[in-house]
Every structure is written in C-alpha cells, then in structure tokens.
C-alpha positions as CSV (number, residue, x, y, z in Angstrom):
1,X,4.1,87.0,-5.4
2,X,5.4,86.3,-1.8
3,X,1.5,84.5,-1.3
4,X,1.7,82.6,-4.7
5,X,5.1,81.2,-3.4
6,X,3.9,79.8,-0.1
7,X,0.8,78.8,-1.3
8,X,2.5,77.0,-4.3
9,X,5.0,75.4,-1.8
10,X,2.3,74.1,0.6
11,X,0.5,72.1,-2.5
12,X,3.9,70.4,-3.1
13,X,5.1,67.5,-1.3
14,X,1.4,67.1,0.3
15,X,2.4,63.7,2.5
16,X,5.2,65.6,4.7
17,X,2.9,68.6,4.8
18,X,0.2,65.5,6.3
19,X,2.7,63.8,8.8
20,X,3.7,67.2,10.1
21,X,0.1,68.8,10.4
22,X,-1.1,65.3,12.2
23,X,1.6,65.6,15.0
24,X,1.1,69.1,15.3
25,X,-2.4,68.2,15.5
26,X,-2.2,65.5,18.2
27,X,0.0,67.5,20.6
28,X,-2.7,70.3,20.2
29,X,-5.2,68.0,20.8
30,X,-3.6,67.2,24.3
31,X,-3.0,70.9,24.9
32,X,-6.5,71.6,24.3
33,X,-7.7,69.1,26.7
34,X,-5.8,69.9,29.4
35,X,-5.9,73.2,29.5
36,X,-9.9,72.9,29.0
37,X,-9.7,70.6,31.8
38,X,-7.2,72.7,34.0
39,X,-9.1,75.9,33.5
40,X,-12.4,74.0,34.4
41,X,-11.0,71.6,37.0
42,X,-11.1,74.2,40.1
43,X,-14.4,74.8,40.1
44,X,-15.6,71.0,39.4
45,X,-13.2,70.0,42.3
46,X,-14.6,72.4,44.3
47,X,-18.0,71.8,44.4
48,X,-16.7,67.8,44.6
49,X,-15.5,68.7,47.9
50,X,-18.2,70.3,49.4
51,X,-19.5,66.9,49.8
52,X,-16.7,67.1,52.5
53,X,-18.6,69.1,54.6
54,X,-18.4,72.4,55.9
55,X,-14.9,73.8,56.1
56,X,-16.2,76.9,58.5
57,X,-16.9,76.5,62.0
58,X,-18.3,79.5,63.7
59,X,-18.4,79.7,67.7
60,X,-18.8,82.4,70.6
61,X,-16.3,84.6,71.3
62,X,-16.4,83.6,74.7
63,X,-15.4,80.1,74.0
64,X,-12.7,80.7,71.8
65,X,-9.9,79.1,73.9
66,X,-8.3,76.9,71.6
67,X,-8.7,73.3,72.3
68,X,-8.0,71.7,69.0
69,X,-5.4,68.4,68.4
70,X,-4.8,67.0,64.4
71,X,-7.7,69.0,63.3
72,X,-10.6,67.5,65.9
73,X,-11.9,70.2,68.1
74,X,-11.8,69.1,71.8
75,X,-13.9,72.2,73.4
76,X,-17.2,71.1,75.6
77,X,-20.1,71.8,73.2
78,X,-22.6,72.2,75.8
79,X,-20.9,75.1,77.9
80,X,-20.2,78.5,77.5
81,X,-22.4,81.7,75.6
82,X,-24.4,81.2,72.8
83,X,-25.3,83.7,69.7
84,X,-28.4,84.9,68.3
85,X,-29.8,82.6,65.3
86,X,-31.5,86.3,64.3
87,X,-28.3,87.3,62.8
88,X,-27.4,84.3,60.2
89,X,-28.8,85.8,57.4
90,X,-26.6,88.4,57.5
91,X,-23.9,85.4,56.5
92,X,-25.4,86.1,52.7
93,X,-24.5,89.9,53.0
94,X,-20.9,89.4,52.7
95,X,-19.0,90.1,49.5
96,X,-18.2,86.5,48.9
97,X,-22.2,85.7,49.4
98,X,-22.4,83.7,46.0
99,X,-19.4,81.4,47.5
100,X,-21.3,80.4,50.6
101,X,-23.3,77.7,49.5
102,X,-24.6,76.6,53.1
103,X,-24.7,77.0,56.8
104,X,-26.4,75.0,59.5
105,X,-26.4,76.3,63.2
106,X,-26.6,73.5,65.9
107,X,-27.6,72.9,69.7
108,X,-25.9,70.4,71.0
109,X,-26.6,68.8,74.7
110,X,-26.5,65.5,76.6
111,X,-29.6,63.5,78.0
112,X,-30.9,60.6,78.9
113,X,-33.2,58.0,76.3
114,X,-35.0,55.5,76.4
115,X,-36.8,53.9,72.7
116,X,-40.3,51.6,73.7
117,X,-39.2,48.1,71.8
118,X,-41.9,46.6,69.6
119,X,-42.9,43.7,70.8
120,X,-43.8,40.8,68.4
121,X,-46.0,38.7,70.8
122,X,-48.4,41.5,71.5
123,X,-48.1,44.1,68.6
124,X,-47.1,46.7,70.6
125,X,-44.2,49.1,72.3
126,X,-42.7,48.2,75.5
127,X,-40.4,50.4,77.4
128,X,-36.9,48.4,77.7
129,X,-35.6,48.1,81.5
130,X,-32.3,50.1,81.0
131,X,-31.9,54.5,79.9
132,X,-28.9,55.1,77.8
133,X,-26.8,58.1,77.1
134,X,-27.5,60.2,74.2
135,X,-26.1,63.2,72.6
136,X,-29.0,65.0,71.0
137,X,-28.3,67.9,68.3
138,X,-30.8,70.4,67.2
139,X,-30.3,71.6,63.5
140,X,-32.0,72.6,60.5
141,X,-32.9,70.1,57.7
142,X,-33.8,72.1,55.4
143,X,-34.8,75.5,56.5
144,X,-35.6,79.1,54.4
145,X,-33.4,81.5,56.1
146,X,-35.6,85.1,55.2
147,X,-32.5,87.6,53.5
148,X,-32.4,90.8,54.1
149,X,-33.1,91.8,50.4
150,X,-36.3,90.1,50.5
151,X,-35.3,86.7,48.7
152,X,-34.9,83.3,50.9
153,X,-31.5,80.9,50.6
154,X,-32.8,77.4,51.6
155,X,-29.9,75.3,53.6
156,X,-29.6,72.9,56.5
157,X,-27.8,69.5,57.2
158,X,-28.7,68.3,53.9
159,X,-26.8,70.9,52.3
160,X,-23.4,70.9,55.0
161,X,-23.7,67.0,55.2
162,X,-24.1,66.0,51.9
163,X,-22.3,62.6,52.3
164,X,-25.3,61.8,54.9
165,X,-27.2,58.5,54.2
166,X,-30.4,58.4,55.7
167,X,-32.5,55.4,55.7
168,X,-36.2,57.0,56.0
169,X,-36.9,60.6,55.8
170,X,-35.3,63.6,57.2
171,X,-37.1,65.6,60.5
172,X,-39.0,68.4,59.6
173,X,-37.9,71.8,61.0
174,X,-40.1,72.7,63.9
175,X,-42.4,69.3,64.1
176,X,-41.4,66.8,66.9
177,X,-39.2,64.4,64.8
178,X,-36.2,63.0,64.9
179,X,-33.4,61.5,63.3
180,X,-31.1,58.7,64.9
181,X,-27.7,57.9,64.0
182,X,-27.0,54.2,63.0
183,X,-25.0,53.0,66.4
184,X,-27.6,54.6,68.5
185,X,-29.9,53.0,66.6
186,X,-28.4,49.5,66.6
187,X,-27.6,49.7,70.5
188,X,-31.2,50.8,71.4
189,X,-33.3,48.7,69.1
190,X,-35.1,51.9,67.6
191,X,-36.8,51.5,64.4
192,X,-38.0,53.9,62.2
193,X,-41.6,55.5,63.2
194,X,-41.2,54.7,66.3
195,X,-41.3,57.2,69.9
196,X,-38.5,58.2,71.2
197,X,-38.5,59.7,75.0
198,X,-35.5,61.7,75.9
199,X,-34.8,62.9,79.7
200,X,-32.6,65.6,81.0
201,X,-32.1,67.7,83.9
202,X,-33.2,71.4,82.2
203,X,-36.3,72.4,83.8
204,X,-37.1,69.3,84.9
205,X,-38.7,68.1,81.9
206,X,-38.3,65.7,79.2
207,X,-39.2,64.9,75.3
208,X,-41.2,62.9,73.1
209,X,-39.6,62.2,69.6
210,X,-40.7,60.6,66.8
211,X,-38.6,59.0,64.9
212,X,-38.2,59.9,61.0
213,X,-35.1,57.9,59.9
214,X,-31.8,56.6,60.8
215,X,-28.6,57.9,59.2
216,X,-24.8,57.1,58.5
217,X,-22.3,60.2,58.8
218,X,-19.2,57.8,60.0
219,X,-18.4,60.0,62.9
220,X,-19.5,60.6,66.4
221,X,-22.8,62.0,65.1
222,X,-24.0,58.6,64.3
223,X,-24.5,57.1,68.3
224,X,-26.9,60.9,68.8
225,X,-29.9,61.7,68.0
226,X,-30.4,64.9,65.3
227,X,-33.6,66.8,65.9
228,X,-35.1,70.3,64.6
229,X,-33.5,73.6,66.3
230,X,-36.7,74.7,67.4
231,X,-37.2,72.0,69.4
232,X,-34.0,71.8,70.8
233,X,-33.7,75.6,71.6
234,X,-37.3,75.2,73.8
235,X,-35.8,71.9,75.4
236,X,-32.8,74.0,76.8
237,X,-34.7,77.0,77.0
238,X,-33.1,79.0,74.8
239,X,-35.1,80.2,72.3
240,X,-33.5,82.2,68.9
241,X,-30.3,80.6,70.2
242,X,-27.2,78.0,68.9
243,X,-23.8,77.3,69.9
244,X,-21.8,75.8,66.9
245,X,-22.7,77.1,63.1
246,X,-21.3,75.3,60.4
247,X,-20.1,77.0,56.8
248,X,-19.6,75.2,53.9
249,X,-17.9,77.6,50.8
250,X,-16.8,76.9,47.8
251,X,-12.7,78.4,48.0
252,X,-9.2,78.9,46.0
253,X,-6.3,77.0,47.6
254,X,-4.0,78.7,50.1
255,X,-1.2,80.3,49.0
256,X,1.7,81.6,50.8
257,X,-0.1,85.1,50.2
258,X,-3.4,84.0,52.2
259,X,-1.4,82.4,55.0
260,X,-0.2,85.8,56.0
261,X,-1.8,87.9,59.0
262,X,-4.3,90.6,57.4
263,X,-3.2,92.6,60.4
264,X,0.2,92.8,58.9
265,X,-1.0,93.9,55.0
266,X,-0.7,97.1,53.4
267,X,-3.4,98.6,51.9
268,X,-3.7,97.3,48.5
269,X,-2.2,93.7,50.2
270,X,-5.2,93.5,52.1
271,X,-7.9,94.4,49.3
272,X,-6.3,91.8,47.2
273,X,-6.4,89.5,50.0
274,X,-10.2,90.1,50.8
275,X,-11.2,89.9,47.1
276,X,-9.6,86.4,46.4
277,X,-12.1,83.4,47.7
278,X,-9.1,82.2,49.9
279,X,-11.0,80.5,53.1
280,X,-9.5,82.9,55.2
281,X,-11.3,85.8,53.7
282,X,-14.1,84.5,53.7
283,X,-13.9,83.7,57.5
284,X,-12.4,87.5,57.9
285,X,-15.7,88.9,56.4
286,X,-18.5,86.6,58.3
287,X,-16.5,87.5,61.4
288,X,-17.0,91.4,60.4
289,X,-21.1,90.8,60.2
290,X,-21.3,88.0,63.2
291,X,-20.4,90.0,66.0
292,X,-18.5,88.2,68.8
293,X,-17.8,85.0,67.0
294,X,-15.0,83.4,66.5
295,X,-14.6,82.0,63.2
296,X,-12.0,79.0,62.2
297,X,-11.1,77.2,59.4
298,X,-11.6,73.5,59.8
299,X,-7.9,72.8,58.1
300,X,-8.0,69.0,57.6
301,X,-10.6,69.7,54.7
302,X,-9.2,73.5,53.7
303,X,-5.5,71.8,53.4
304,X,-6.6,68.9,51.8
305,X,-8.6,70.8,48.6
306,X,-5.9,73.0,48.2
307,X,-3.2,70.1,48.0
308,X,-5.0,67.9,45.4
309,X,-6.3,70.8,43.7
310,X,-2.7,72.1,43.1
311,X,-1.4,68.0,42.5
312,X,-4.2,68.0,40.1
313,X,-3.3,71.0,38.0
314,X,0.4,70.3,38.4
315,X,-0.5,67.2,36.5
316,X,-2.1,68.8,33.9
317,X,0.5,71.2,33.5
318,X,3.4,68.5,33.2
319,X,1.1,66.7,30.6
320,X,0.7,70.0,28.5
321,X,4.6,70.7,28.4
322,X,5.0,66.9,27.6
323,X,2.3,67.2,24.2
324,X,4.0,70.3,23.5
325,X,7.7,68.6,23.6
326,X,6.7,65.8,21.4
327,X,4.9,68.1,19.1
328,X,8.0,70.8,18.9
329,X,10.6,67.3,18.0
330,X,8.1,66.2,15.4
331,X,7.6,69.8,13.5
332,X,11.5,70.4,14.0
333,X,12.0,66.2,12.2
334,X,10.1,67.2,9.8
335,X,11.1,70.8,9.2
336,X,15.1,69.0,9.1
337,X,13.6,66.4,6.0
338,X,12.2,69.3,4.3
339,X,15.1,71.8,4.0
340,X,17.4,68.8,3.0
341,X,15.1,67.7,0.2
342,X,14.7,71.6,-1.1
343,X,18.5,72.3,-1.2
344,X,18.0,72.4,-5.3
345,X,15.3,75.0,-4.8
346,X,17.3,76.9,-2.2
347,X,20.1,77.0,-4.1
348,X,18.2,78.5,-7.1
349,X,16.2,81.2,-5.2
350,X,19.5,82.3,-4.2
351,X,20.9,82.3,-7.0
352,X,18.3,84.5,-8.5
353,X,18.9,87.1,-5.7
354,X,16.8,86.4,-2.5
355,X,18.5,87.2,0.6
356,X,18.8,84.9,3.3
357,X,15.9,86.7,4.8
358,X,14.0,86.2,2.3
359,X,14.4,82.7,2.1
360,X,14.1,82.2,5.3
361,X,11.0,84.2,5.7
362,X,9.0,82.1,3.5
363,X,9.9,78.7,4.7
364,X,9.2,80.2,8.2
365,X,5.5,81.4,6.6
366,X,5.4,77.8,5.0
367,X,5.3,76.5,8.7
368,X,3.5,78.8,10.6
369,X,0.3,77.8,8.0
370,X,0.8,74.2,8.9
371,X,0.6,75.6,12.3
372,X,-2.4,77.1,12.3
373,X,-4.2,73.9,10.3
374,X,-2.4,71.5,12.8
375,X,-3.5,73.8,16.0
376,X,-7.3,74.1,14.2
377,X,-7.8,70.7,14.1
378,X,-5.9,69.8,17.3
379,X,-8.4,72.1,18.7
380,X,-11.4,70.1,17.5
381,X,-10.0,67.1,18.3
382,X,-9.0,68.7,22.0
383,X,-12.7,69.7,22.7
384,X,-13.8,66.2,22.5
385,X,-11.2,64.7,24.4
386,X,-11.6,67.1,27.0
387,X,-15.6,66.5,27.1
388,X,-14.6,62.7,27.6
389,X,-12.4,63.0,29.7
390,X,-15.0,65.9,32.0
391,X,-17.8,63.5,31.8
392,X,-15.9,60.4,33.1
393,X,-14.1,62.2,35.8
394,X,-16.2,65.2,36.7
395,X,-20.1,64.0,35.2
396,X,-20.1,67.7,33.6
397,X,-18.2,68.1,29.9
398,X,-16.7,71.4,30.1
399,X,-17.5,73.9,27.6
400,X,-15.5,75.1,24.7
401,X,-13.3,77.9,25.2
402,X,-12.7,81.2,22.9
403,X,-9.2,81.5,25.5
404,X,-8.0,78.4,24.9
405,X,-8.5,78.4,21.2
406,X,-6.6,81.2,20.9
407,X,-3.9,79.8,23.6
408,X,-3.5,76.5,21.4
409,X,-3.0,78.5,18.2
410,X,-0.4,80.3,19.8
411,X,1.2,77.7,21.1
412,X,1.3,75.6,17.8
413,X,2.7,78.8,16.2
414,X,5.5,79.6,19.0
415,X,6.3,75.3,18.8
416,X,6.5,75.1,14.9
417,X,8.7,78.3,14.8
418,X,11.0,76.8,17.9
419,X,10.9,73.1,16.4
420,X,11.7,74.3,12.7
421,X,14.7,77.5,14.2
422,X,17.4,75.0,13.7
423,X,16.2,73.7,9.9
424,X,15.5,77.4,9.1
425,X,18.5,78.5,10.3
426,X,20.8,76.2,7.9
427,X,18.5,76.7,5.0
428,X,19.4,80.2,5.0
429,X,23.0,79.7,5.3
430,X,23.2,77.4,2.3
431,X,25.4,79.0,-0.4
432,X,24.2,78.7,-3.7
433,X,27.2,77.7,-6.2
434,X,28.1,74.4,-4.5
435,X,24.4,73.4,-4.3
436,X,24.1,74.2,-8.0
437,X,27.3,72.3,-8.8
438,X,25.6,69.0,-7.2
439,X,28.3,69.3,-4.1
C-alpha cells in the first residue's frame, strides 16, 4: 500500500515533479563532471608536467656540498668523482619503477670549437679565423638501457627534455654526431650537416663532429654543443662513466607529511611514507640502489606541480559544493510549493490515522525517487560534460566512473533529503481539524 501511495503521488502534479528533477539534474550534472575531472585531473596534470623536465637530479656523493640559490644549481660540472653508468638500470628496480618514466645521464666539459663556414664563392668549407668557447655535453638520445629482468626501457634527452625543439635530426647514440644549441649556432655560423672540430686539453687530442641538428631548450644548453655519451666518455677518457643523471617521475604533491625527515618516522610512518609517490620517496629509494649518490629534488618544478595541482582541485572542489548548493535550494523551493499545495491531502491522511511518521515518511520516499531520477540523468549529462571539458583541456576524455556514479546518487539523495528537512518537517506538524475546516 505504502508503494501504491508514492507511486500514485509521483504521477500527480507531473510539472513540479519536472522542474525539481531538472535542477536536481543540473547540479548533478556539475557534480559529475567535476569529480570525473578531479579524480582524473592528477594523473593528466602529471604527465602534462613532465614536459617540464626532470624533477630528479642525481650526483656523486663526493660533490654533494650544497651550492644551490632560487632553485639553479651553482656546483662546477666538470670537477669532482663520477659514477658508474653500469648501475642505471638498477633505477627500474625500485618499487616506484612504473613512476619513473625517464632518466638521462650526462658528461659535461668545456673546450674549444671551431665550425669550417661554407663558402658561397667556391662551394666549399673554410675554417673561420677565430676558436670559441663551447660547453659540450655527452647524453643519450634515445638509448635501450638492458634491465635486469631481461626487458629494455628506451629513454634519453628526448624523453627528460620533451619541450626540446630541434630543427634537423637528433645524434645517434654512439656515432660521431652532434647536436648544437641555437645561440651557438647563430654565433658560429654552423649549419646543419656540417663538421664541427672541437679542441681541449685531455690527452691532447681533439674531435670531429658532425652536425645532426640545431635545437631550442631556452636555457644555457642552447650556446653548447649535445653529443652521444660514448663519445664524450672516450674524449675525457672515462669510459662507463657520467657526472650528472637526470630523473623525470611522475609524483603526488607534497604534503606536510612528505616534508618530514624519514629519519625521524616510526615504523608504520615511514612505510606509508615510502609507499606514496611523494618525490621524496622516490629519491629515498634510487638513493638506496645508487650507491654514493646524492639524490635532490629539483624544487622549482616539484613545488610548482604540487601548487597548481592542489589550486586545480581546490577549484573543482569549490565548484562541486557550489552545484550542490544550488541544487539543495532548488529541491528545498520546490519541496516548500509542494507541502503547501497538499495541506488538503495532509490533513486527510491524518485524519484517517497516519502518524506524523508516517506522513512524513512517504513524502520523504516521494523525494528521494526524484532523487535518484534527477542524480541518473545528472549523471549522463555529467559524463559528457566531463569528456568536453577532458578533451579541450587535457586532449584525453576521461572515462566513466562506477565511484562516481554511486558518489552522485548519494549526493542527490543526502541534498534532496537536506533541501526538503524543513518542508518535511512542517508537513508533519500540520494538525488535521483546522486544515479540514479551511483555516
């Protein structure tokens, strides 16, 4: 009888049961996309900023003397040990392996260049009558590190330096190429396939280049040269060897909790600490299987993905309490309309001996239906907002959600019965003679 009577109720008045569905179903909507959004926007953002660069630096030990002012390490990159390029594979041991999506070792040094000009009268090269300074850097392009289960993990500077434009090709690792930044470039003339002759004071040799491309990082990188490892290490004469490693890991932002000293932890502190992607803990376990390194978090892009990460999703947040605010005054507006126009039919129930329980019970189950139609279709309407809004911002629509469906019914359900408390509560007060009398 109870389900005839809200079911019969529902059918009735069917264009305030379609104006308070539709707002229910709008704030849902919103809900639905932000929270898609919010749960999705970490990992999106994330790999968005990896195009950063590398927010790992990994050095010797021995030169860990810190030398570092607003972010911009200040130590001399030529001085100092160096550590074995034998052991970077054990970077994809760790526990947070799947999280480390590149790494790129480098050799850095400074010599002397000259670049042969082309010379349009005779068709040929010419060597120019003044040497320049130069900062060449051995790295890999795009090298297959070997891993110790048997699979390979292809990374380099395309991977680290992502935001790289090069006009030409990339080197390849272990031929006798080069790429030239764009100052160096302009200042020496150097055009793509031609030599370039570099001269240093190691062994008392020098070396031919050949010149692949010329690229665009918008840093001091672009007035050196870039050239393979392998050719770098047998320059300097130090073969399986690299100063400066860089990491680039896809992280959580820091929290107060990750800030603290690992040292300092108790027991169960520290295993949360270690199993949370913080970039700290990631650090913490390449330092365990890189022996007499010193790992350190380059802060000016750890700080930065955590604070708009955290702006971001505080954004979303405010927007979802704002959808749910609007959606909680229209269900209680509408509720208020209801209960005045059915004082008649209050009034009669009560007078044929339902409690105000009873009475309140049903218009309460009258409500939480609408709420689940409203939250259904604000659902629906939610997943293609949110796949708008993920392709425009992000290029990737994120993917429907079993969580958040249940999260929005909820939510419709806890707002209807918040927004309608008031209504509900007077309906059941009402006391039947006067409302029978027409008082």
């Amino acid at each position: 009888m109870f389900l005839r009577l809200v079911a019969d109720s529902f059918t009735r008045r069917p264009r305030r049961k379609v104006l308070t569905a539709a707002a229910l179903s709008l704030g849902m909507a919103v809900v639905t996309a932000a929270l898609s959004v919010s749960l999705d926007v970490g990992d999106r953002l994330a790999s968005e900023f990896r195009s950063l660069g590398a927010n790992l630096v990994v050095t010797p030990q021995a030169d860990s003397l810190p030398l570092e002012i607003g972010g911009v390490d200040y130590r001399p990159v030529n001085a100092g040990a160096y550590l074995p390029e034998a052991d970077l594979p054990k970077i994809k041991t760790v526990f947070w392996h799947n999280n480390i999506i590149a790494f790129s070792p480098t050799l850095e040094v400074r010599v002397q260049s000259w670049t042969p000009q082309f010379s349009p009268a005779s068709a040929t090269f010419v060597k120019p009558a003044a040497n320049g300074d130069a900062l060449l850097i051995g790295a890999w392009s795009n090298h297959d590190v070997r891993l110790p289960d048997g699979g390979s993990f292809v990374t380099g500077l395309k991977q680290t330096n992502p935001w790289w434009s090069v006009d030409g090709a990339w080197f390849n690792d272990g031929e006798g190429e080069c790429i030239v930044g764009s100052n160096f470039a302009k200042k020496n003339a150097v055009l793509i396939g031609s030599p370039l002759y570099l001269e240093g004071s190691v062994a008392g040799h020098g070396l031919a280049l050949k010149v692949t491309g010329i690229f665009s990082g918008g840093g001091a990188e672009d007035d050196g040269v870039v050239a393979p490892l392998s050719i770098v290490q047998q320059y300097l004469q130090k073969p399986g060897q690299y100063r400066k490693l860089l990491v680039s890991a896809l992280t959580k932002p820091e929290d107060e909790f990750a800030r603290r000293d690992p040292k300092a932890m108790k027991a169960d502190e520290f295993e949360r600490w270690s199993c949370s992607p913080y970039v700290s803990s990631i650090a913490y376990s390449i330092r365990q299987v890189l022996p007499g390194t010193d790992v350190r978090v380059i802060r000016r892009v750890a700080e930065g993905e955590g604070t708009i990460l955290t702006r971001v999703r505080a954004l979303l947040w405010m927007v979802t309490f704002a959808a749910l605010l609007a959606a909680a005054l229209a269900v209680g507006a509408s509720s208020a309309a209801s209960v005045i126009e059915r004082r008649t039919e209050i009034g009669l129930m009560k007078a044929l001996g339902a409690g105000s329980g009873t009475v309140g019970f049903l218009l309460a189950a009258e409500q939480l239906l609408l709420a689940f139609v409203g939250g259904g279709i604000g659902y629906s309407l939610g997943i293609i907002l949110a796949r708008l809004v993920g392709l425009k911002i992000f290029g990737v629509a994120p993917e429907p959600s079993l969580l958040v469906l249940v999260a929005v019914l909820a939510l419709a359900a806890g707002v209807t019965l918040i927004g309608s408390a008031i209504p509900l509560r007077r309906a059941s007060r009402y006391e039947p003679a006067p409302i029978l009398r027409g008082e």
